[in-house]
TORPAMI-196021 format. One record per residue (C-alpha): residue in one letter; chain; y, x, z. Coordinates in steps of 0.05 Angstrom, whole numbers, plus 5000, padded with zeros to 4 digits. Each point is the difference from the previous one (the first is absolute). Example, Ala and Ser with C-alpha at 12.3 -4.5 7.8 and 13.67 -1.06 7.14 Angstrom:
// TORPAMI-196021
<resn: A	chain: A	c2: 4910	c1: 5246	c3: 5156>
<resn: S	chain: A	c2: 5069	c1: 5027	c3: 4987>
// end
This chain:
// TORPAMI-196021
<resn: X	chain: A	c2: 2245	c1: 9244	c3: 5593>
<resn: X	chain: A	c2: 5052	c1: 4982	c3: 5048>
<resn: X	chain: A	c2: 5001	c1: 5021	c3: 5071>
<resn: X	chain: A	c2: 5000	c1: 4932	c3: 5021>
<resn: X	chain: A	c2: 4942	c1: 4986	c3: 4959>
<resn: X	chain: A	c2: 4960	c1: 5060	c3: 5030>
<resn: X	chain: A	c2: 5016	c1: 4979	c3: 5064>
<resn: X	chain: A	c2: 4972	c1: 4932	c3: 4985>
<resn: X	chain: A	c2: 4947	c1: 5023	c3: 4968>
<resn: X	chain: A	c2: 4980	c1: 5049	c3: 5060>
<resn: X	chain: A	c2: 5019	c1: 4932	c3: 5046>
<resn: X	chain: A	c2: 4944	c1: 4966	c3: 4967>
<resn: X	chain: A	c2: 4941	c1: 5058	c3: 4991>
<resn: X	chain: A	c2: 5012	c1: 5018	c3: 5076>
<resn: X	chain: A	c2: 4992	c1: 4912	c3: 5019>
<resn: X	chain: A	c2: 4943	c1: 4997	c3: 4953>
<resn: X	chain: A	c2: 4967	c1: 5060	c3: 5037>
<resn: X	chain: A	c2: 5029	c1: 4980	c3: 5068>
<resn: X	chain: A	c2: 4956	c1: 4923	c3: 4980>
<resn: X	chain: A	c2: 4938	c1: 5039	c3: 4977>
<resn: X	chain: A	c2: 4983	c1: 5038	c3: 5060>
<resn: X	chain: A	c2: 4976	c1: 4949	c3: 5042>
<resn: X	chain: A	c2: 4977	c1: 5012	c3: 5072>
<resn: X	chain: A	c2: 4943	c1: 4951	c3: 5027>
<resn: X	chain: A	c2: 4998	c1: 5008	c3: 5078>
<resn: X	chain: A	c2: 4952	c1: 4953	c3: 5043>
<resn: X	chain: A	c2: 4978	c1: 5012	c3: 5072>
<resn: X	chain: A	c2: 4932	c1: 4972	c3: 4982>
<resn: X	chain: A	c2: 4994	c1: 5054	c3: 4950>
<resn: X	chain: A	c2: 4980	c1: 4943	c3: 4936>
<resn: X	chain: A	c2: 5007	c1: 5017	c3: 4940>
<resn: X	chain: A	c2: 5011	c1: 4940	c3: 4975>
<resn: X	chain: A	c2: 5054	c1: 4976	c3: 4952>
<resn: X	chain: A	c2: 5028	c1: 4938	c3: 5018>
<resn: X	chain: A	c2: 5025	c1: 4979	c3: 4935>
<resn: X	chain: A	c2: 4935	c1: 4998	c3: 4968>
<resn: X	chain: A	c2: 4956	c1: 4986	c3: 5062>
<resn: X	chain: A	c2: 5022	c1: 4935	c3: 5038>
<resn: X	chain: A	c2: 4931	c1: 4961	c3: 5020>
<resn: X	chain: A	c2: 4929	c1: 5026	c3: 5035>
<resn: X	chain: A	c2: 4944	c1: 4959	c3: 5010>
<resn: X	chain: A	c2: 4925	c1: 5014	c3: 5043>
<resn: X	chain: A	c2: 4940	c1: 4961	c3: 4978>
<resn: X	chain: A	c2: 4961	c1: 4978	c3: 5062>
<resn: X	chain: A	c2: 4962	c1: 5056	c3: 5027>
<resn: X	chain: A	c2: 4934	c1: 4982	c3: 5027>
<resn: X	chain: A	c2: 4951	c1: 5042	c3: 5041>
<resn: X	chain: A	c2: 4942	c1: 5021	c3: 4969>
<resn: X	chain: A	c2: 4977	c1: 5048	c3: 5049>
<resn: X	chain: A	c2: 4954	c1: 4958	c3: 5031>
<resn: X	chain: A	c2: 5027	c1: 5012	c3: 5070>
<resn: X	chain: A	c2: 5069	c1: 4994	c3: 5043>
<resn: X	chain: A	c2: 5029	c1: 4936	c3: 5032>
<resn: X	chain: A	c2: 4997	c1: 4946	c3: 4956>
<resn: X	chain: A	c2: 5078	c1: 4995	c3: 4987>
<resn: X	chain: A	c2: 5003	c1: 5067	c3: 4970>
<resn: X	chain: A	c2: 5015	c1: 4990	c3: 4929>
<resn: X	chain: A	c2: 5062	c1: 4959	c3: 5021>
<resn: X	chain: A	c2: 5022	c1: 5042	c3: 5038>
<resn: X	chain: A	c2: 4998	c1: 5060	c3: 4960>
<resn: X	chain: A	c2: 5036	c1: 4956	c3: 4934>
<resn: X	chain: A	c2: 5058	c1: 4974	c3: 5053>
<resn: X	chain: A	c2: 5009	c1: 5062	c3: 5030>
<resn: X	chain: A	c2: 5006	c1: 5033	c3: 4934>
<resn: X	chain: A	c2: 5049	c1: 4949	c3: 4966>
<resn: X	chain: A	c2: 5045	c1: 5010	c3: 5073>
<resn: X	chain: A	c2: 4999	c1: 5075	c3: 4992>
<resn: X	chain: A	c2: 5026	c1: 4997	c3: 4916>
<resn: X	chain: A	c2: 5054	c1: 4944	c3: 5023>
<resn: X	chain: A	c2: 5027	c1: 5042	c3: 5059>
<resn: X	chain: A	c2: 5001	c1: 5063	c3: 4957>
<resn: X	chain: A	c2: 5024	c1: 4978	c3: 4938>
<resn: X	chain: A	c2: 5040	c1: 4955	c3: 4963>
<resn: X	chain: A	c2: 4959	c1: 4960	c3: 4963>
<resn: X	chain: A	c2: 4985	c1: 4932	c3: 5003>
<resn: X	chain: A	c2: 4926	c1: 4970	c3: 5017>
<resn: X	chain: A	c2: 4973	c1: 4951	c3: 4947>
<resn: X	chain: A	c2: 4937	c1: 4967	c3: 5001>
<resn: X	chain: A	c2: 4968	c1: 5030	c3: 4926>
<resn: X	chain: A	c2: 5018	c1: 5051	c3: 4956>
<resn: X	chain: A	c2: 5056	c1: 5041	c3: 5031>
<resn: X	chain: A	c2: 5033	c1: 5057	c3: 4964>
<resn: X	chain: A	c2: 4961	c1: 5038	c3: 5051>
<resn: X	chain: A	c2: 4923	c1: 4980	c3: 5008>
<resn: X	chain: A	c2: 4950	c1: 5019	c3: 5057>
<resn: X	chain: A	c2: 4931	c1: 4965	c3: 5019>
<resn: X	chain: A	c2: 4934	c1: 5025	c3: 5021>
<resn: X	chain: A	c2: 4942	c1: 4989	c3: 5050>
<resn: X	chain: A	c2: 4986	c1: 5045	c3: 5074>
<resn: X	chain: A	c2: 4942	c1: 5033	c3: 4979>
<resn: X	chain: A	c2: 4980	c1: 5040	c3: 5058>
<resn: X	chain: A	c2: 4999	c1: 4986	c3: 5082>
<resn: X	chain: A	c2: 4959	c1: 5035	c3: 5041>
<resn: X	chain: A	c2: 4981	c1: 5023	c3: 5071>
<resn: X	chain: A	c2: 4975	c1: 5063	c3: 5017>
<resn: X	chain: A	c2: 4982	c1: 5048	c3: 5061>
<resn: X	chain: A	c2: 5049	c1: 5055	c3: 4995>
<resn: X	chain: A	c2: 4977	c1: 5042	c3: 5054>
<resn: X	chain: A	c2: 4937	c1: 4997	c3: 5045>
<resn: X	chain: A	c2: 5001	c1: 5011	c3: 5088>
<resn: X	chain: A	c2: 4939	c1: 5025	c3: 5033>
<resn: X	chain: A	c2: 4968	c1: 4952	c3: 5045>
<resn: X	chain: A	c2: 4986	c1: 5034	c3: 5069>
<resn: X	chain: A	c2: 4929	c1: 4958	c3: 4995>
<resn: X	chain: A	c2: 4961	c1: 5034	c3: 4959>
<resn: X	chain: A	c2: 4956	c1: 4943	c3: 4987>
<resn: X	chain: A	c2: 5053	c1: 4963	c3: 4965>
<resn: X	chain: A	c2: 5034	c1: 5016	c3: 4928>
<resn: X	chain: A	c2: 5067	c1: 5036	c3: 5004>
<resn: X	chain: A	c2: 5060	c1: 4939	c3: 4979>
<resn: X	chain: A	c2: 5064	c1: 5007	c3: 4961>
<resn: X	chain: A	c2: 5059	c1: 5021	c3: 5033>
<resn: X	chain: A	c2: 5038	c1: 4979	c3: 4942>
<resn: X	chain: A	c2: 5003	c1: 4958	c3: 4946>
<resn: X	chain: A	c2: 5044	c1: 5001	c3: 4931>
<resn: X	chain: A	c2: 5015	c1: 4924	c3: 4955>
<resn: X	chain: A	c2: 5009	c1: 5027	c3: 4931>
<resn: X	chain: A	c2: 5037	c1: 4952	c3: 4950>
<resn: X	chain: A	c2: 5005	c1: 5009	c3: 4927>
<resn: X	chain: A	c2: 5039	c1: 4959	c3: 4948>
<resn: X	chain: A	c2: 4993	c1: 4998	c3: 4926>
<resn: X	chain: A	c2: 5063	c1: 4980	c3: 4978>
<resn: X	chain: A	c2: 5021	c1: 4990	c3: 4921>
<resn: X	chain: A	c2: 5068	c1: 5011	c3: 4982>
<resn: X	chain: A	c2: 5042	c1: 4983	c3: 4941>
<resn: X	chain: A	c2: 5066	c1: 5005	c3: 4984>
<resn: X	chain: A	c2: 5027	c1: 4958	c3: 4932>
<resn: X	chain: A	c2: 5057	c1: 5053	c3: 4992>
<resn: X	chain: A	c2: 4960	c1: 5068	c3: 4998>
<resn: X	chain: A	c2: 4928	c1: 4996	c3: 4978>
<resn: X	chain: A	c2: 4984	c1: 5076	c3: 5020>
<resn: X	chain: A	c2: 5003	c1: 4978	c3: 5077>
<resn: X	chain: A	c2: 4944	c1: 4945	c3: 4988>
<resn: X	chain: A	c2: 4941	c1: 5015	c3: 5044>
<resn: X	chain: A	c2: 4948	c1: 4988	c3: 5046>
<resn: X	chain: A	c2: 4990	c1: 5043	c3: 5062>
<resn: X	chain: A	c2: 4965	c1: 4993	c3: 5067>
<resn: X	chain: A	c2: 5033	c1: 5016	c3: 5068>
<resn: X	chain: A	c2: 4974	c1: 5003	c3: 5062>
<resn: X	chain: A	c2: 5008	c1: 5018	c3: 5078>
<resn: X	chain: A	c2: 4976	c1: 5003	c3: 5065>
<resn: X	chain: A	c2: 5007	c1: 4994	c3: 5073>
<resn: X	chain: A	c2: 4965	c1: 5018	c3: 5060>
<resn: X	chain: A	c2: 4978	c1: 4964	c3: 5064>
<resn: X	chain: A	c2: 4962	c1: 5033	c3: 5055>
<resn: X	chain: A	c2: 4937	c1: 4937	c3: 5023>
<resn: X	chain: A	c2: 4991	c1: 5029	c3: 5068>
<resn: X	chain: A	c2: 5066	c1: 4971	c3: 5022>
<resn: X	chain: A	c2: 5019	c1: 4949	c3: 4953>
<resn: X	chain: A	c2: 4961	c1: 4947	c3: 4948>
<resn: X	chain: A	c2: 5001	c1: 4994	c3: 4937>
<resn: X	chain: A	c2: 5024	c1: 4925	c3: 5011>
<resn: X	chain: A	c2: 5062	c1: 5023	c3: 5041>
<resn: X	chain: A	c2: 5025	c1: 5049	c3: 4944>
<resn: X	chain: A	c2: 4980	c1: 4972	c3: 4933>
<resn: X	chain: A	c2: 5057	c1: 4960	c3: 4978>
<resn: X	chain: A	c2: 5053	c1: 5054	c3: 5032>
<resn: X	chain: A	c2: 4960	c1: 5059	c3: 4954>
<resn: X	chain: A	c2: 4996	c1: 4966	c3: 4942>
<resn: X	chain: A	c2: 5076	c1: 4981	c3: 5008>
<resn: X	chain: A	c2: 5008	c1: 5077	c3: 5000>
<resn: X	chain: A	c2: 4960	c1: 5021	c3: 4943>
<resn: X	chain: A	c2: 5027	c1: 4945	c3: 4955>
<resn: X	chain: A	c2: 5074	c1: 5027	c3: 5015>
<resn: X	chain: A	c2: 4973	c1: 5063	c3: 4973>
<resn: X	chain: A	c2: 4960	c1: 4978	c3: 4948>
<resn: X	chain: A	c2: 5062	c1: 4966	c3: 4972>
<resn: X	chain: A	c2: 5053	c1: 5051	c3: 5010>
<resn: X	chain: A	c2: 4946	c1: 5044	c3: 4956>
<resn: X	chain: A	c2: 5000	c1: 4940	c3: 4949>
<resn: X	chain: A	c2: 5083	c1: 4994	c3: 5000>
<resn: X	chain: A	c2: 5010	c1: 5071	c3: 4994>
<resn: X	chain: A	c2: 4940	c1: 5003	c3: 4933>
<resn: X	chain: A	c2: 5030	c1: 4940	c3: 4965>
<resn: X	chain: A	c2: 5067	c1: 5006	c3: 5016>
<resn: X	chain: A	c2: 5025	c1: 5065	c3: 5025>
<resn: X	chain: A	c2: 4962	c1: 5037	c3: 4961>
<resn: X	chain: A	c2: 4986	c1: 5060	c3: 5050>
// end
């Protein structure tokens, strides 16, 4: 062999090594690969709790498609995406968290505070790796103290709050894979 074929040959195993080591870097820390991932879709989820404002279910499946379209780059389609999630809000309730004395003894002792809990059964699959298939229920909750406010006057602000939570948990389970 020639030395300029053994420098050609070492030009090509050190390009070939150079083009196998591949470094995937995202600031949303996905795992996704774009080349065989492109499309995501999210069934309607509807709220099956029982309880909540009436909106709920809509809000949860537009908040959710927002969050994967900011974070990602795949594209929203109406069925069947590469990338599947639906599911139902099983769980919302409201309950004392911590009780005050009343100074009259003759009446009962209230809550000074009070905890909405949400949970979400969410069903995931995705087309391109079967092993990540799943279902899983998430869930959250936030505190409001009813001496000094109603539940009226915070509702739609908490629920807000634990749905941004509830679907960073669901992005970082389907997608990131933390």
């Amino acid at each position: 062999m020639t030395s300029s074929n053994c420098s050609l040959l070492l030009i090509c195993l050190a390009s070939c090594w150079i083009q196998a080591c591949k470094v995937e870097y995202s600031f949303t820390g996905t795992t996704l690969d774009y080349n065989v991932t492109k499309t995501f879709s999210v069934a309607n989820f509807f709220n099956d709790s029982g309880g909540g404002p009436a909106n709920m279910g809509q809000l949860f499946t537009e908040e959710l498609k927002d969050y994967f379209q900011r974070n990602t780059q795949l594209e929203l389609i109406q069925n069947s995406g590469d990338l599947q999630l639906s599911g139902a809000i099983t769980r919302y309730t409201i309950s004392p968290q911590a009780t005050v004395a009343n100074p009259n003894s003759n009446q009962p002792d209230r809550a000074g505070q009070m905890r909405i809990t949400i949970g979400v059964e969410v069903d995931f699959v995705n087309l391109a790796n079967e092993e990540e298939n799943g279902k899983k229920t998430f869930s959250f909750f936030q505190d409001y103290d009813p001496r000094t406010t109603s539940l009226l006057q915070v509702e739609t602000e908490l629920v807000e709050v634990i749905f941004e939570n509830i679907i960073q948990d669901v992005f970082t389970s389907t997608v990131a894979n933390w």
